[in-house]
C-alpha positions as CSV (number, residue, x, y, z in Angstrom):
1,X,54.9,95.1,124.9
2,X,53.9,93.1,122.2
3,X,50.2,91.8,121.4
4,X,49.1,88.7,119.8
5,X,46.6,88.8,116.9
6,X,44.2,85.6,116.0
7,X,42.6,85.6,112.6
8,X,39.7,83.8,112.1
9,X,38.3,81.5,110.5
10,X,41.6,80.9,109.4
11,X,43.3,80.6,112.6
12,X,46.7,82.6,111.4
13,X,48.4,84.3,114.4
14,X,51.1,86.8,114.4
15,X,52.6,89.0,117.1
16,X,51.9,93.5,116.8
17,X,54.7,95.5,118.5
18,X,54.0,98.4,120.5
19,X,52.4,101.3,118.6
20,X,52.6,99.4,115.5
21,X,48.9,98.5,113.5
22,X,47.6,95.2,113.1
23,X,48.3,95.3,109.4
24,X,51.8,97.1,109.2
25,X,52.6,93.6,111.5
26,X,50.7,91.4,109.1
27,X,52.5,92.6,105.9
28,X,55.8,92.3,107.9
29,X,54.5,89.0,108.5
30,X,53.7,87.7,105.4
31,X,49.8,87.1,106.8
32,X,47.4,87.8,103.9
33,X,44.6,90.1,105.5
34,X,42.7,92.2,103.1
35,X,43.7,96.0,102.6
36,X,44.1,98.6,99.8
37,X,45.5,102.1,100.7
38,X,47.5,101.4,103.8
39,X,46.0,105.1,105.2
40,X,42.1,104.5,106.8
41,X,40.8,106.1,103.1
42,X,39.3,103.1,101.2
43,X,38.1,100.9,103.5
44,X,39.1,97.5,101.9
45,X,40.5,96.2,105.0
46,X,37.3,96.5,107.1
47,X,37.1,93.8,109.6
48,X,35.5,92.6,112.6
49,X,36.7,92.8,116.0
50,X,35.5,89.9,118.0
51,X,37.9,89.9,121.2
52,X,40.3,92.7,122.8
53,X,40.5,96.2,122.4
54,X,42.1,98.5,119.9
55,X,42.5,102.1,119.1
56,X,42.4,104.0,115.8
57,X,44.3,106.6,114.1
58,X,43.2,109.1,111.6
59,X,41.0,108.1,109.3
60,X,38.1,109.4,107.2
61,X,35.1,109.3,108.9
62,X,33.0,107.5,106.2
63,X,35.3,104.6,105.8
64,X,34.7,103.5,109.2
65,X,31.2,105.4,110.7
66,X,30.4,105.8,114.3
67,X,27.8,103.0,113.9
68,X,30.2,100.5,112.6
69,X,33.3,101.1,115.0
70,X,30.0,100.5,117.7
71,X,28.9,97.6,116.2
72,X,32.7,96.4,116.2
73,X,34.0,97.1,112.9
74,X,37.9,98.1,112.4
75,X,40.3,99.5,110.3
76,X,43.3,97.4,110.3
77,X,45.3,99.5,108.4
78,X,44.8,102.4,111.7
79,X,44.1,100.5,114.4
80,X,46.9,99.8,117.1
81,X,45.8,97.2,119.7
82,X,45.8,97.7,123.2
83,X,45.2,93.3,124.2
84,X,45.1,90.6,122.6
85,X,42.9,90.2,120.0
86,X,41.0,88.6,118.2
87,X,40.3,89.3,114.2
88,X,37.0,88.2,111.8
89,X,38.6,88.6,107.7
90,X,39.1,86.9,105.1
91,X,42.9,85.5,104.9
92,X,43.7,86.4,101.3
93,X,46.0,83.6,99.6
94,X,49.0,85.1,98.3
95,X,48.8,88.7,99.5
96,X,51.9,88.0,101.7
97,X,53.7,85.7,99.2
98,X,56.4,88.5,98.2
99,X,58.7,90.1,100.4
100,X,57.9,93.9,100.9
101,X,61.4,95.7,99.5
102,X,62.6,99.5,99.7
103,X,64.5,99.9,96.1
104,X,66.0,102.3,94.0
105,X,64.2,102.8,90.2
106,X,65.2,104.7,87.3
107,X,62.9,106.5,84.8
108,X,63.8,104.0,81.5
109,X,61.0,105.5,79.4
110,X,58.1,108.1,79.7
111,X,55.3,108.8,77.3
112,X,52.3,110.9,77.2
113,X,49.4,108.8,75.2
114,X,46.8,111.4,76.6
115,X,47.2,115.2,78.0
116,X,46.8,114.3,81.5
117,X,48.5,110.5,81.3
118,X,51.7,109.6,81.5
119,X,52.9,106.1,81.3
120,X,56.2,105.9,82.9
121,X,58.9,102.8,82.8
122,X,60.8,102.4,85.6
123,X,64.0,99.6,85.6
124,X,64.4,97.9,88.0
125,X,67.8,97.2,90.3
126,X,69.3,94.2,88.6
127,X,70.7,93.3,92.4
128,X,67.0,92.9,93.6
129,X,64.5,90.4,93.0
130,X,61.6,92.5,93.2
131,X,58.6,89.9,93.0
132,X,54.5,90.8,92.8
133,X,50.8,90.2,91.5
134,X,49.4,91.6,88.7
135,X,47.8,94.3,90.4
136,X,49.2,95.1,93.1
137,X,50.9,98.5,93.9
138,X,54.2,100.9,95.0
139,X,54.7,103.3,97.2
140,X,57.0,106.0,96.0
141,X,58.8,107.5,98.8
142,X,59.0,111.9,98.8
143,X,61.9,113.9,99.9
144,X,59.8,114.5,102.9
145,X,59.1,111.4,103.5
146,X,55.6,111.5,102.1
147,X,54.3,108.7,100.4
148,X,52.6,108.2,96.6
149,X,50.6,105.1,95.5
150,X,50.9,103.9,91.9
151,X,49.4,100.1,90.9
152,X,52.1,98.2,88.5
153,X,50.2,98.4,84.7
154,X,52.3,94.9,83.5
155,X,52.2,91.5,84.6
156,X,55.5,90.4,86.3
157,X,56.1,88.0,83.2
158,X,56.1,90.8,80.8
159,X,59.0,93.2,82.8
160,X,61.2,93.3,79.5
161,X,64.6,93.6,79.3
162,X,66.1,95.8,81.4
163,X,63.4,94.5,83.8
164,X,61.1,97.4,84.4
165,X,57.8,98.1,86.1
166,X,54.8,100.6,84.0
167,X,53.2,102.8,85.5
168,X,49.7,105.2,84.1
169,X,50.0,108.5,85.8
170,X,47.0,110.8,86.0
171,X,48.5,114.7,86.4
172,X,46.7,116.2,89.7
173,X,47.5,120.1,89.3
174,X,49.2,121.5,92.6
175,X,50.0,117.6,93.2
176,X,53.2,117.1,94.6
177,X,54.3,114.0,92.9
178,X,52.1,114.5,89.7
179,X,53.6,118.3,88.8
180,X,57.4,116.8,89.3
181,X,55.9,114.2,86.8
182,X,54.9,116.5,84.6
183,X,57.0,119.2,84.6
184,X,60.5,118.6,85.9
185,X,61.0,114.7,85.6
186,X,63.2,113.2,83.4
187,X,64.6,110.1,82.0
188,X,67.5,108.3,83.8
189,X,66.0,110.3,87.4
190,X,66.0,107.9,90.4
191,X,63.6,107.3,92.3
192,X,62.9,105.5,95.8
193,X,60.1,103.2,96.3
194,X,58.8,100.2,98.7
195,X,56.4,97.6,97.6
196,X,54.6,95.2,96.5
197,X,51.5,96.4,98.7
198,X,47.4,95.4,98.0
199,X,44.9,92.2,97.9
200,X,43.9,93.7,94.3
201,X,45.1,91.0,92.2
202,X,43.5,87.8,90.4
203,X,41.9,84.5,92.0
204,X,43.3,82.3,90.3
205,X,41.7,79.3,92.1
206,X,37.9,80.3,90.6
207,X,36.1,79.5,87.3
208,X,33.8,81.9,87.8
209,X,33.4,84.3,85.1
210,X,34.9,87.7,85.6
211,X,33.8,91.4,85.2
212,X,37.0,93.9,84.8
213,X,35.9,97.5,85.7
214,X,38.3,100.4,85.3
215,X,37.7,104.3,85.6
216,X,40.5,106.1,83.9
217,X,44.0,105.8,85.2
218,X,42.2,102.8,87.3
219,X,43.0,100.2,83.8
220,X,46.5,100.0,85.0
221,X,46.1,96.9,87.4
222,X,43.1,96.2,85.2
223,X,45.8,95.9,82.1
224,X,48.4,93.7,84.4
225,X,45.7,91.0,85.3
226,X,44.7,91.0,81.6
227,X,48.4,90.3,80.1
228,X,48.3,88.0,83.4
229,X,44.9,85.8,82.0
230,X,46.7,85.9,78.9
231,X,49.8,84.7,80.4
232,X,48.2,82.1,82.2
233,X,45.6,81.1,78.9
234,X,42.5,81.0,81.2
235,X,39.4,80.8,79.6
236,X,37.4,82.0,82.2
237,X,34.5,84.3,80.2
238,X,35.8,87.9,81.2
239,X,34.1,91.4,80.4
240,X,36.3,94.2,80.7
241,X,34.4,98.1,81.1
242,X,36.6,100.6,80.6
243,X,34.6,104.1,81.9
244,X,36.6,107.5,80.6
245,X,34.9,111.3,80.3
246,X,36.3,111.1,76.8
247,X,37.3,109.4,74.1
248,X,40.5,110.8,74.7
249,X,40.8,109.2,77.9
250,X,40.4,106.0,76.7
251,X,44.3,106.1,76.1
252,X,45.3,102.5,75.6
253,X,41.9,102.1,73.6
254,X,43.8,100.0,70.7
255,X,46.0,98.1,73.4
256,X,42.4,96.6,74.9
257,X,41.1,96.2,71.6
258,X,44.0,94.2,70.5
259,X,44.2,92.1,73.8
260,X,40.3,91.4,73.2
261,X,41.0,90.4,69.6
262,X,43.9,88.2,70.8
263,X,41.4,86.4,73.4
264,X,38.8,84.4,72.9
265,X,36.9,84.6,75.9
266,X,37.9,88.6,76.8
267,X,35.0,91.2,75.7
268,X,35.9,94.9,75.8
269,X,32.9,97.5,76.6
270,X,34.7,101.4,76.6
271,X,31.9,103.7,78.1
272,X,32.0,107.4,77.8
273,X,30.1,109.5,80.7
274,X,30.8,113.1,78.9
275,X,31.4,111.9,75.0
276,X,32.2,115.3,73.1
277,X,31.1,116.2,69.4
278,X,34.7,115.9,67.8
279,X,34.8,112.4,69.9
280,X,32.0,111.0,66.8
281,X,31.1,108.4,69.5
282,X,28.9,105.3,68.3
283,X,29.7,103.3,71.6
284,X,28.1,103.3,75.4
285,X,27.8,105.9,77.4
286,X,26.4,106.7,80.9
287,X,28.2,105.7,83.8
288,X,30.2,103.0,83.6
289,X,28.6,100.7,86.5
290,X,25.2,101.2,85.0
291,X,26.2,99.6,82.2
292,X,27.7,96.1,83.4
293,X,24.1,96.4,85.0
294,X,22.3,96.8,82.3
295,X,24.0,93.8,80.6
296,X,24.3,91.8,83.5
297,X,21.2,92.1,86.0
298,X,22.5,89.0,87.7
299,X,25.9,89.0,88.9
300,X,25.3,86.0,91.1
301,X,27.5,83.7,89.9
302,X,30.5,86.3,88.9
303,X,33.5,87.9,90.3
304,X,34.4,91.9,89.8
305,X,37.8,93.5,90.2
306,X,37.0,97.2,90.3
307,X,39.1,100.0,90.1
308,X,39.8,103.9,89.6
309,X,38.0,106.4,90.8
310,X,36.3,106.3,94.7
311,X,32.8,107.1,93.5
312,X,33.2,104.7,90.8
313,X,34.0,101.9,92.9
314,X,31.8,102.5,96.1
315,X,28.8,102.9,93.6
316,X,29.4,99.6,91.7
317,X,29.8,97.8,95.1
318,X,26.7,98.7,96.6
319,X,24.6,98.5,93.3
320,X,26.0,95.2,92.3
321,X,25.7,93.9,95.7
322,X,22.3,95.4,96.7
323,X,20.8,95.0,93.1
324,X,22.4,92.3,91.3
325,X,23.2,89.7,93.6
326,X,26.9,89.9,93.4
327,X,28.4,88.1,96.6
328,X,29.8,90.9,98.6
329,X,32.9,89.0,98.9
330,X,33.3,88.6,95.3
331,X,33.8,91.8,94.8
332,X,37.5,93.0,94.9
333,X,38.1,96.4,94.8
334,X,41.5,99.2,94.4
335,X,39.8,102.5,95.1
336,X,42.4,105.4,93.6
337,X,42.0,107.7,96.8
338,X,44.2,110.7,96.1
339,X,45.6,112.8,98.5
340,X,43.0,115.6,98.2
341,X,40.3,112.9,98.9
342,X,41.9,111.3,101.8
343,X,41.7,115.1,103.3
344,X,38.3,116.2,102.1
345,X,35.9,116.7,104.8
């Protein structure tokens, strides 16, 4: 039995078959709702339940709290309904554009610009017309059936020749993608993958003046919207914070310098939080959200694409939001929830 979803304000409808969740039938749709992980870990496609009934699967509990499933908040990415319903989120232009594709890649390149970072190149099938946003994401697909996220780190104009996707890779130890990465991958390997997935990727219709904020591996979509702005010469003002333990982690340092130097209107602020002796570091340091406050104590008027690391991003959400004045729906957000996050109690 199938079960009819309205989205408002928008209006967008779309059918849900049975035991399937309201946004596995809006991706296969084409509708644009909101979402991130796909797996009830990051929360970014929180939204309001205003008629019917639905049920949830697993989830962590502090993406969607007791209180807020009571006061009728949802997961879309978990929730299965059980009527018709009725939907309150933000229709997001463009997140449905591309069509969602299962395809075969092989390892063209792979590098290792920092101990724990690889930057992999995988080619494309010439017989596909795989199609995305800067910043949006894959889903490799595991022997056993398992599934790892990794956000494209080029802009689909800039896919070379053979056409190929980048990729910044952050080794996990005992990870089961991140060791194969490591240790026994190796160039010309296949591998399987389905995508594009994720909202996380440039509004292009806004002149308002941008903050970029990336923890670690988290520049990779960061570094696609950038070669995007570029692409598209938009001379919106843009800030880009980089936040690394390290220097050493900063491991496209001279790529953001470059791409700052290049445009106008792009600053680049790196910020280390645990800056070592050998690193001779002259630049910021702290946490990373702490400084785009203490340079901009009113975010009123801006937009910030945040991404990395969970803490990172939850923190500058509620600080820019609470203390800045950053319109909560200006802020877009692609929390890196890793697999030992998503089962932490």
């Amino acid at each position: 039995m199938n079960f009819q979803i309205t989205v408002q304000p928008s209006g967008r409808a779309f059918e849900v078959e049975r035991d399937e969740t309201i946004l596995g039938a809006a991706i296969r749709g084409g509708i644009g709702l909101p979402y991130g992980c796909r797996d009830g870990a990051c929360g970014s496609c929180k939204s309001r339940l205003l008629e019917g009934r639905v049920i949830h699967g697993a989830h962590q509990p502090k993406t969607l709290t007791e209180a807020e499933e009571a006061d009728g908040l949802i997961l879309t990415c978990c929730a299965t309904p059980q009527t018709d319903c009725v939907l309150e989120a933000r229709t997001v232009p463009g997140a449905g554009e591309f069509p969602v594709l299962k395809l075969p890649s092989r390892v063209l390149s792979m590098s290792r610009p920092s101990g724990d970072v690889a930057i992999i190149k995988l080619q494309l099938p010439a017989t596909q017309n795989f199609q995305f946003h800067a910043g949006q994401y894959v889903e490799f697909i595991l022997r056993d059936g398992a599934r790892r996220s990794y956000s494209m780190a080029n802009a689909p104009h800039n896919l070379g020749t053979p056409a190929a996707i980048e990729l910044h890779i952050r080794h996990m130890p005992g990870g089961k993608f991140t060791d194969h990465v490591f240790g026994t991958m190796k160039e010309k390997d296949i591998l399987r993958m389905e995508g594009p997935f994720g909202s996380f990727f440039l509004r292009e219709d806004s002149d308002k003046p941008i903050v970029l904020l990336a923890s670690g591996t988290g520049f990779a979509p960061i570094k696609a919207i950038i070669e995007r702005m570029q692409h598209l010469g938009l001379a919106r003002p843009t800030t880009l914070y980089w936040g690394c333990r390290s220097k050493a982690d900063l491991y496209l340092h001279d790529w953001a310098l470059q791409a700052a130097a290049d445009m106008p209107h792009l600053t680049y602020v790196p910020v280390l939080s645990d800056a070592k002796p050998e690193d001779d570091w002259q630049g910021r340091s702290g946490f990373v959200h702490q400084a785009v406050m203490n340079d901009l104590p009113d975010l009123s008027g801006h937009q910030v694409y945040a991404c990395g690391a969970p803490i990172v991003v939850e923190s500058a959400q509620r600080d820019f939001v609470a203390q800045c004045g950053l319109p909560a729906d200006e802020f877009y957000a692609d929390s890196f929830t890793s697999e030992a996050d998503k089962h932490a109690a």
